[in-house]
C-alpha positions as CSV (number, residue, x, y, z in Angstrom):
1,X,-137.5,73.4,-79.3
2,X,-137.7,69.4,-78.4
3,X,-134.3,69.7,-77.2
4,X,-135.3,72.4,-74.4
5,X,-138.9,70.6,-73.8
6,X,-136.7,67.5,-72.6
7,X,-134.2,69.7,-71.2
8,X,-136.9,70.7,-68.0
9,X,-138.5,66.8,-67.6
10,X,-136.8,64.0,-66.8
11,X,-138.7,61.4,-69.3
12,X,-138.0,57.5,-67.6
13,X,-140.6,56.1,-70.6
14,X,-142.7,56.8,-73.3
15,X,-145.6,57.3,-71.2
16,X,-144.1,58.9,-68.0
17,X,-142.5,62.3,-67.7
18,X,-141.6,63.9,-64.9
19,X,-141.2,67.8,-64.7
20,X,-137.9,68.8,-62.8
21,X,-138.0,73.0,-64.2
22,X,-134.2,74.4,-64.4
23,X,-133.0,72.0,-61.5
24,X,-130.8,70.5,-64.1
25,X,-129.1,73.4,-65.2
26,X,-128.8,74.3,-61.6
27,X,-126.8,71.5,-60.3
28,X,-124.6,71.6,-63.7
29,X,-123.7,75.0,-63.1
30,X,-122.9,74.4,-59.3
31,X,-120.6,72.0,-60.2
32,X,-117.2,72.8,-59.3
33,X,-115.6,70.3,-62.0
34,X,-118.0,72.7,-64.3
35,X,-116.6,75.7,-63.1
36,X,-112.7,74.4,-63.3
37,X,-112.9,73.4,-66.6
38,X,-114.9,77.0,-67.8
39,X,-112.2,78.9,-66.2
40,X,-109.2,76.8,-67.5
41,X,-111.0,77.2,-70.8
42,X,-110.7,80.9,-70.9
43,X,-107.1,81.1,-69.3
44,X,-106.5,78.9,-72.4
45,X,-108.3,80.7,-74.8
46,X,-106.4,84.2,-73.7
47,X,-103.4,83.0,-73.3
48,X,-103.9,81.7,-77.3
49,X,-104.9,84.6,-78.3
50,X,-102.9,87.0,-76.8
51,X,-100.0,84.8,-79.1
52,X,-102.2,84.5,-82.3
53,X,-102.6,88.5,-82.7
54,X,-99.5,89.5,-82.2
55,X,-98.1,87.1,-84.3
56,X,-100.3,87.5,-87.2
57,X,-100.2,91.2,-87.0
58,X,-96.3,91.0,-87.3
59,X,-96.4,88.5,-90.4
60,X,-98.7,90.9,-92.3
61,X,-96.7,93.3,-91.8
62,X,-93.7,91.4,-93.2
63,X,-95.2,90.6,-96.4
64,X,-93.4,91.7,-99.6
65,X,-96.0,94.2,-100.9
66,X,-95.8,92.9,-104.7
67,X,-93.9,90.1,-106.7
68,X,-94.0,86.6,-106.8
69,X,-93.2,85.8,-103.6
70,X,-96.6,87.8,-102.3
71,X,-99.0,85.2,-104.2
72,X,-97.1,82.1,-103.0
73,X,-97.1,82.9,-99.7
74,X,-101.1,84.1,-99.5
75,X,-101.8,80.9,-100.7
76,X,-100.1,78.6,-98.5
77,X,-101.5,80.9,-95.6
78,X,-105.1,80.5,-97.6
79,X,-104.7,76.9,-97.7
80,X,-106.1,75.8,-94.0
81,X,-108.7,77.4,-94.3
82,X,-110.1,75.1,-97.0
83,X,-110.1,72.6,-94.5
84,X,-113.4,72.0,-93.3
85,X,-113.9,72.3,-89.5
86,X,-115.2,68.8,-89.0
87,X,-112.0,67.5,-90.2
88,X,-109.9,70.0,-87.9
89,X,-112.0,68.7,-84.3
């Protein structure tokens, strides 16, 4: 909640705050620099995904059912994501 409360006042000490509402969020979302990067964002993040699905969907299916083979492989795919994500980015 402190993190909203300062959010709508513009605090320039300890003893003076200043109420500015949403004007903040306002400008920020006027921005055009803003607005670039949201939509360069989500060309990104379709453009990923629309690899990542078909491409896992088509390894699955190319598993060996059974053997050996099956239980090395789930593992090394397992592995990454024993990798916590602070350590990813």
């Amino acid at each position: 909640m402190t993190v909203v409360n300062y959010s709508v006042q513009d605090i320039l000490d300890i003893h003076t705050r200043l109420f500015v509402g949403v004007d903040w969020y306002r400008e920020t979302l006027a921005d055009r620099r803003l607005q670039d990067a949201l939509i360069r964002q989500l060309m990104f993040s379709a453009s990923v995904l629309a690899i990542e699905i078909p491409l896992g969907i088509m390894i699955a299916l190319a598993l060996p059912k059974e053997g050996r083979l099956t239980t090395g492989l789930l593992l090394l795919f397992a592995i990454p994501l024993l990798i916590p994500w602070n350590v990813v980015g």
